[in-house]
C-alpha positions in Angstrom: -75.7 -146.3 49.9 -79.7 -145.8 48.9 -81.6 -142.9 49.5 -84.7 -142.2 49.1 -85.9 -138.8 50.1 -89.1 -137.7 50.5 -90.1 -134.1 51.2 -93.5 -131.5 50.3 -95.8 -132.7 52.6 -97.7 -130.5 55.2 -101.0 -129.4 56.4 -103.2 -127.8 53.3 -107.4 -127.1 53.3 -109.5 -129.7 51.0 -109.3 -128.2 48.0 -105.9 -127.3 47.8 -102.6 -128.8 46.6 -99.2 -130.0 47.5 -96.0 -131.1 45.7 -93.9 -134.1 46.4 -90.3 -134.8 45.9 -88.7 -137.7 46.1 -85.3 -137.5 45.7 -83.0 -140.9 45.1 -79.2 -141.4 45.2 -77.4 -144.6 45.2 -78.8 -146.8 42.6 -79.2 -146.1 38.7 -81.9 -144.1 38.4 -82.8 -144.9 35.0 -83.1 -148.7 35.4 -85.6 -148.7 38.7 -89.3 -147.6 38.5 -90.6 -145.2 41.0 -94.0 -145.7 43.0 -95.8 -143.2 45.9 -97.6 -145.1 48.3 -99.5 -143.8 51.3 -100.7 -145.4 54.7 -103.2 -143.7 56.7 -103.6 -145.3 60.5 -105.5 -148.4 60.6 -105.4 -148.9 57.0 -102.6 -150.8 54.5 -100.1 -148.8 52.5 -101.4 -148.7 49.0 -100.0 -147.5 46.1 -101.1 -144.4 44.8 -98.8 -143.6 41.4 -95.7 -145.0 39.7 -93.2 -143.7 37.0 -91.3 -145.8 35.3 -87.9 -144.2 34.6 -87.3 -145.8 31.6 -89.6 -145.2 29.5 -91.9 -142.5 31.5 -95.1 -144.6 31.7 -97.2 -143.1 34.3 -99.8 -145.1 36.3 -102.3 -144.2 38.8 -105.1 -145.6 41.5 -108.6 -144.7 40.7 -109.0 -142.5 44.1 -106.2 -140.1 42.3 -106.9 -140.4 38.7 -107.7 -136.7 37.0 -106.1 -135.4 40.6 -102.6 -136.3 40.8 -99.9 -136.2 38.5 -96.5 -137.8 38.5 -93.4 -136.8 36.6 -89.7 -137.2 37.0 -86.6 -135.5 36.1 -83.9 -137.8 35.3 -81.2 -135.2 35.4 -82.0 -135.1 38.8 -82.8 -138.2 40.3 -85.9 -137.0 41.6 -89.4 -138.0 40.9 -92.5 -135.0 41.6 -96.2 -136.2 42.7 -98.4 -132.9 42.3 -101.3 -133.5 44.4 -104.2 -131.3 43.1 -107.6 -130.8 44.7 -106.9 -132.8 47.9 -109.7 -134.7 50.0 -110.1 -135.7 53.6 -109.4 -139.1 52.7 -106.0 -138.2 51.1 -104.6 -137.3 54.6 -102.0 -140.4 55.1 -98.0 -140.5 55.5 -96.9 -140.6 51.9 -94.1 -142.9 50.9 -91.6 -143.3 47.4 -90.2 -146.6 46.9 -87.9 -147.3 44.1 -88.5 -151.0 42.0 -85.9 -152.1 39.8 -87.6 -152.0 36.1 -87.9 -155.5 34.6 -89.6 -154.5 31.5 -92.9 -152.3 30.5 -95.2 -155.4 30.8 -93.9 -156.4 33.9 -94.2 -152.9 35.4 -97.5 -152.2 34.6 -99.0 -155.3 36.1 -96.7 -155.2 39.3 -96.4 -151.4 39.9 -98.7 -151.3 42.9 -97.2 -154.0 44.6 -95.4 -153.2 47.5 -93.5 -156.7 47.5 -91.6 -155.1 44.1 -90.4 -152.2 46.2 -86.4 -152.6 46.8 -85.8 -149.1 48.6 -87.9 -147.0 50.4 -88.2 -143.2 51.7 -88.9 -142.4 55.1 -92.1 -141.1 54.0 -93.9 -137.6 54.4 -97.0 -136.4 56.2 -100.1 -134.8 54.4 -102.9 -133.8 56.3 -105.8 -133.0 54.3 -108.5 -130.7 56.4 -112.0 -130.3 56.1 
């Protein structure tokens, strides 16, 4: 059975930062890319960073570029999203969703596609204050 297992989040000053974990089991990690999305109320989820297992390329929406970094450990099954220097508008439910990797060419143009996305986590508050 997937998991996907998302945990870090919590309630953190602008300014400040947060880790996330996702943590998978039940699928070969190696041959699936990972993506964070977030949804904040009203809005659509969007994709905020993908790792692709494979071959580590890293990608990244523009709102979290130079902010956010992802990074996984394969030993572990378990993909990281250091959020650094958090907004207001960062405040969402954060989500990890797990795509199975059809190539570097393919990933990169589809990463922050939700559509892509086989399994997904439960997803994890952050709440960014002002």
């Amino acid at each position: 059975e997937v998991h996907l297992v998302e945990s870090g989040g919590g309630l953190v000053q602008a300014g400040g930062s947060l880790r996330l974990s996702c943590a998978a089991s039940g699928f070969t990690f190696d041959d699936y890319g990972i993506g964070w999305f977030r949804q904040a109320p009203g809005k659509e989820r969007e994709g905020v960073s993908s790792i692709s297992s494979r071959d580590g390329s890293t990608y990244y929406s523009d709102s979290v570029k130079g902010r956010f970094t992802i990074s996984s450990d394969n030993a572990k099954n378990t993909v990281y999203l250091q959020m650094n220097d958090l907004k207001p508008e960062d405040t969402a439910v954060y989500y990890c969703a797990a795509a199975f990797w059809y190539g570097s060419r393919w990933y990169e143009r589809n990463n922050r596609m939700t559509s892509v996305y086989e399994y997904w986590g439960q997803g994890t508050q952050v709440t960014v204050s002002s």
